[in-house]
C-alpha positions in Angstrom: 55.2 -7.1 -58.5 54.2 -3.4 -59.6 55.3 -1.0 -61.7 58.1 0.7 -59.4 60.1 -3.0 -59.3 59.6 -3.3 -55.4 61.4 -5.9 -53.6 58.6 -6.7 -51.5 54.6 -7.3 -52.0 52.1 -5.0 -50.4 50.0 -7.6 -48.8 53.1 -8.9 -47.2 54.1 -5.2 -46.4 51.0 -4.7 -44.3 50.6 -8.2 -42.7 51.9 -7.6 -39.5 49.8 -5.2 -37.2 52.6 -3.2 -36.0 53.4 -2.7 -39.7 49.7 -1.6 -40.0 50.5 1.1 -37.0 53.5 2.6 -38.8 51.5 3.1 -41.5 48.8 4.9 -39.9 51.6 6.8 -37.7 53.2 7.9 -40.9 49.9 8.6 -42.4 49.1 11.1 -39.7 52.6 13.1 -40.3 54.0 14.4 -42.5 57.6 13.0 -41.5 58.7 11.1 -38.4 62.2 10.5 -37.0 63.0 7.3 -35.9 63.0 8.4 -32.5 59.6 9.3 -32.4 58.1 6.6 -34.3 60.1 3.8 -31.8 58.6 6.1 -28.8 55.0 4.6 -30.1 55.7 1.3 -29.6 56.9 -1.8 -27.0 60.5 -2.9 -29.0 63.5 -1.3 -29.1 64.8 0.7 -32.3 66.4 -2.2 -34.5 62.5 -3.7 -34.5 60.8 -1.0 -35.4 63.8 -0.5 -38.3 63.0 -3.8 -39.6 59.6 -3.4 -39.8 60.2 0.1 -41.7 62.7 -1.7 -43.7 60.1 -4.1 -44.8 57.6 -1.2 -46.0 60.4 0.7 -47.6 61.5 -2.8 -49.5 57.6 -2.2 -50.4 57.8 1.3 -51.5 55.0 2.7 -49.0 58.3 4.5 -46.6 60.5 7.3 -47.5 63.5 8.1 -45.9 66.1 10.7 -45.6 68.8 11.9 -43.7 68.7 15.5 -41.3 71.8 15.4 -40.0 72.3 11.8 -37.7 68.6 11.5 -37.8 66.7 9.9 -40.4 63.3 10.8 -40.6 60.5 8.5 -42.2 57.2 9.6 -44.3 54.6 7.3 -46.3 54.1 6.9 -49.6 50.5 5.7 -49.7 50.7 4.6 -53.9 51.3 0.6 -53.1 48.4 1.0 -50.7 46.4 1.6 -54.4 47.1 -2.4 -55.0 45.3 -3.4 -52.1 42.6 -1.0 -52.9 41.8 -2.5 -56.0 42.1 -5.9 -54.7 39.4 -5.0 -52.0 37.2 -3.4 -54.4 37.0 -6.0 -56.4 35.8 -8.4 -53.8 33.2 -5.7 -52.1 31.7 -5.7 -55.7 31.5 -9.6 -55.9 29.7 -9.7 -52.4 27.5 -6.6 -53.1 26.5 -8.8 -56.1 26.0 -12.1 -54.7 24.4 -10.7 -51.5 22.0 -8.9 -54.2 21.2 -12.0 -55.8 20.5 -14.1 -52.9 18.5 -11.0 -51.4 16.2 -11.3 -55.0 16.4 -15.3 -54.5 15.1 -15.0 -50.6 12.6 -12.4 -52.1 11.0 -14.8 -55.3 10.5 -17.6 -52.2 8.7 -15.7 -50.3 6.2 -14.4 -52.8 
């Protein structure tokens, strides 16, 4: 796991597409209440609370209480995992796709 001890991976974090949606939702705002971020969506409230659940167990939600509402923003530093993870890999194909463009390039001369 990371630094901040998470419960839960990233990758697992963002494996499911409606995961993927809060994200981006929460990405868009600032902070969401529950209410509003279940509005997006075809599932009733406990659904969408386990799927937050999972991406706060992964660090990348925030909650608090206002009152009886609690209100969810992101916390985009996990997402810096993948990131690197991604990077790596477009530099390994950037490189191979180089060679084999120099390789196709010597065979044609």
């Amino acid at each position: 796991m990371s630094e901040n001890n998470q419960l839960r991976d990233a990758f697992d974090a963002i494996a499911d597409p409606t995961r993927r949606q809060l994200i981006r939702l929460l990405a868009e705002a600032e902070e969401i209440p529950l209410h509003e971020l279940t509005a997006q969506f075809q599932m009733g409230r406990t659904a969408v609370s386990k799927h937050l659940t999972i991406l706060k167990e992964a660090g990348m939600v925030l909650d608090r209480k206002v009152g009886r509402e609690t209100r969810f923003r992101l916390n985009a530093s996990p997402l810096r995992e993948i990131q690197d993870w991604v990077a790596f890999y477009s530099k390994f194909w950037s490189a191979n796709m180089l060679r084999l463009n120099q390789l196709l390039e010597e065979e044609e001369e």
